[in-house]
Short mmCIF file of the C-alpha atoms (twelve columns), coordinates in Angstrom:
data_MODEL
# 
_entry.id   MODEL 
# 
loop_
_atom_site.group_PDB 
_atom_site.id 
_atom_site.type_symbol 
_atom_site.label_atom_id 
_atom_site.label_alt_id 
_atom_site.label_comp_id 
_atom_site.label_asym_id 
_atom_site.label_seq_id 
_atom_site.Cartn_x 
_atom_site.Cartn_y 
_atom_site.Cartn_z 
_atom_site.pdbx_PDB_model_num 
ATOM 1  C CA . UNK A 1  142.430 131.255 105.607 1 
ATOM 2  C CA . UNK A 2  139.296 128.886 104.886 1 
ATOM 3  C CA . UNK A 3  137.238 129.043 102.110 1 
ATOM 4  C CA . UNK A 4  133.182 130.015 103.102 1 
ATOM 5  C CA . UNK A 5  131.018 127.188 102.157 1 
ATOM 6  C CA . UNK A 6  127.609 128.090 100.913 1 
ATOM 7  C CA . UNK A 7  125.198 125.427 102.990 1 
ATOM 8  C CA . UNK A 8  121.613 124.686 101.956 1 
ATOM 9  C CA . UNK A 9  118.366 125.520 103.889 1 
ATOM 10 C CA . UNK A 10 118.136 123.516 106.653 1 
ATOM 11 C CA . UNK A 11 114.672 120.789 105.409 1 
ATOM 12 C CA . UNK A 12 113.471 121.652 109.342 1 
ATOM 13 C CA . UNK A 13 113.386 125.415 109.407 1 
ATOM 14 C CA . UNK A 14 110.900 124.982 105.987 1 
ATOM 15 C CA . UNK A 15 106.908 124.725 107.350 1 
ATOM 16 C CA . UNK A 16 105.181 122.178 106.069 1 
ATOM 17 C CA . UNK A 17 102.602 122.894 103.376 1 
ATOM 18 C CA . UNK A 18 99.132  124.184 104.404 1 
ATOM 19 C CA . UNK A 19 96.929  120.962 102.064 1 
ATOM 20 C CA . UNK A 20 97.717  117.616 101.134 1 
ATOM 21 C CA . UNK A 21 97.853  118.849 97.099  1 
ATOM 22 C CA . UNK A 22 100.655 120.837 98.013  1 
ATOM 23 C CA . UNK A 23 102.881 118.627 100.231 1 
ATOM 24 C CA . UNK A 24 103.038 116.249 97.519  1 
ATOM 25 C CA . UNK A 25 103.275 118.631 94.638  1 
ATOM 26 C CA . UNK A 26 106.602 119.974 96.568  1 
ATOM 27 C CA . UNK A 27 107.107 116.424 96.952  1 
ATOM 28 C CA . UNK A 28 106.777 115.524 93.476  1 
ATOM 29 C CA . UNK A 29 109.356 118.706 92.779  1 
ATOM 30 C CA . UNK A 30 111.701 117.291 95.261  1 
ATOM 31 C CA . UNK A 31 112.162 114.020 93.364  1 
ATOM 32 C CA . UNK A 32 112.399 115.115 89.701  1 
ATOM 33 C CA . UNK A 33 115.183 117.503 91.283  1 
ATOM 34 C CA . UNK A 34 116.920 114.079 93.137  1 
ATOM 35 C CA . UNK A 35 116.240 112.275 89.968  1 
ATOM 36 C CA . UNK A 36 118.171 114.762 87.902  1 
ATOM 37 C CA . UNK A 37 121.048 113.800 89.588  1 
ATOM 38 C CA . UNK A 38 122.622 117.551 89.144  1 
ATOM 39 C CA . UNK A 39 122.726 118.809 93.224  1 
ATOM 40 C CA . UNK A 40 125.740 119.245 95.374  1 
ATOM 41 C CA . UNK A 41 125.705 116.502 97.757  1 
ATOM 42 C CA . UNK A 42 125.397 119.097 100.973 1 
ATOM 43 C CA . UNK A 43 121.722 120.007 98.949  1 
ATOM 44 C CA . UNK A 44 121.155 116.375 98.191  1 
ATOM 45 C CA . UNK A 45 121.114 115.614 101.728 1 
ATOM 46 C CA . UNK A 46 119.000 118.599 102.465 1 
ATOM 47 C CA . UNK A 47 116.298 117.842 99.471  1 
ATOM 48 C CA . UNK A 48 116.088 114.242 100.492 1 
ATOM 49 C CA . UNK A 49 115.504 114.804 104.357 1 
ATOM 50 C CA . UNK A 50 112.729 117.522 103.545 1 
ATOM 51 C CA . UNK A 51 111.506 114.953 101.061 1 
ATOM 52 C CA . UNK A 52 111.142 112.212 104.100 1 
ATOM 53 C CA . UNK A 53 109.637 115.265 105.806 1 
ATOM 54 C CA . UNK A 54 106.981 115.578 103.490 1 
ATOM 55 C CA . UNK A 55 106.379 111.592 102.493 1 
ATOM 56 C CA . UNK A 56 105.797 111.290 106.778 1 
ATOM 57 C CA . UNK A 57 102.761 114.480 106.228 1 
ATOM 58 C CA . UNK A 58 101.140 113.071 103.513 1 
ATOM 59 C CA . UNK A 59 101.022 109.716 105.005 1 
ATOM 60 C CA . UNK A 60 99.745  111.108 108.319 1 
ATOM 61 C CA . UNK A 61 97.147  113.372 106.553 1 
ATOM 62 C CA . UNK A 62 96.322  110.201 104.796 1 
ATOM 63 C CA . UNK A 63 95.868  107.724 108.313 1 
ATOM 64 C CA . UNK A 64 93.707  110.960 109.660 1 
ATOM 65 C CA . UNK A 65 91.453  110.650 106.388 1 
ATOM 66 C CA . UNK A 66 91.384  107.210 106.552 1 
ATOM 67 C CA . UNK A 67 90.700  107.017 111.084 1 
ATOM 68 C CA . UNK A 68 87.865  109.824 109.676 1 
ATOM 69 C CA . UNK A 69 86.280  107.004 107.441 1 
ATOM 70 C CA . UNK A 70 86.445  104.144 109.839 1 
ATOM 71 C CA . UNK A 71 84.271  106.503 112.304 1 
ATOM 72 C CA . UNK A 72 82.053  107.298 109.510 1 
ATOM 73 C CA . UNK A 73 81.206  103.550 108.637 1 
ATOM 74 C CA . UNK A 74 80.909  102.532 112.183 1 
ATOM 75 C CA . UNK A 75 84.719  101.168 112.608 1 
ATOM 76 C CA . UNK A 76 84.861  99.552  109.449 1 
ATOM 77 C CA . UNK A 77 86.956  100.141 106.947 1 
ATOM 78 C CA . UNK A 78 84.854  99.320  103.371 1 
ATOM 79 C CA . UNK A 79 86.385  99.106  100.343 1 
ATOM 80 C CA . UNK A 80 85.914  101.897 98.054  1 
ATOM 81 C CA . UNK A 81 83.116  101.307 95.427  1 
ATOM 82 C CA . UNK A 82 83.677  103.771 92.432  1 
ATOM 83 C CA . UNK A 83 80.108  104.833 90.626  1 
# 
């Protein structure tokens, strides 16, 4: 008889978060939970590929933003000038 093995979530049945803020505080979650170094390596595996998952939103949110400001100043990216 074999023993039932509870599995984690699978990372791409989980939506992705509806604003940048929350992708990457889920994100941020994600790693101090890696960093504590206290998950079963079947929910290691799962936390890190829904953290890879989130890094590849944020950084496409971020390209949109950034495509967004290029139109804005006429296809040229400017640096940013804080007042």
């Amino acid at each position: 008889m074999t023993k039932a093995r509870a599995t984690a979530p699978d990372a791409r049945e989980a939506p992705m978060p509806a604003t940048y803020e929350l992708a990457l505080a889920e994100l941020e979650q994600l790693v101090s939970r890696l960093d504590a170094g206290q998950l079963p390596l079947d929910q290691l595996l799962a936390q890190y590929q829904r953290g890879t998952q989130l890094l590849g939103y944020c950084r496409g949110l971020l390209q949109n933003v950034e495509a967004q400001i290029k139109v804005l100043d006429n296809g040229e990216l400017k640096p940013w000038e804080a007042n």
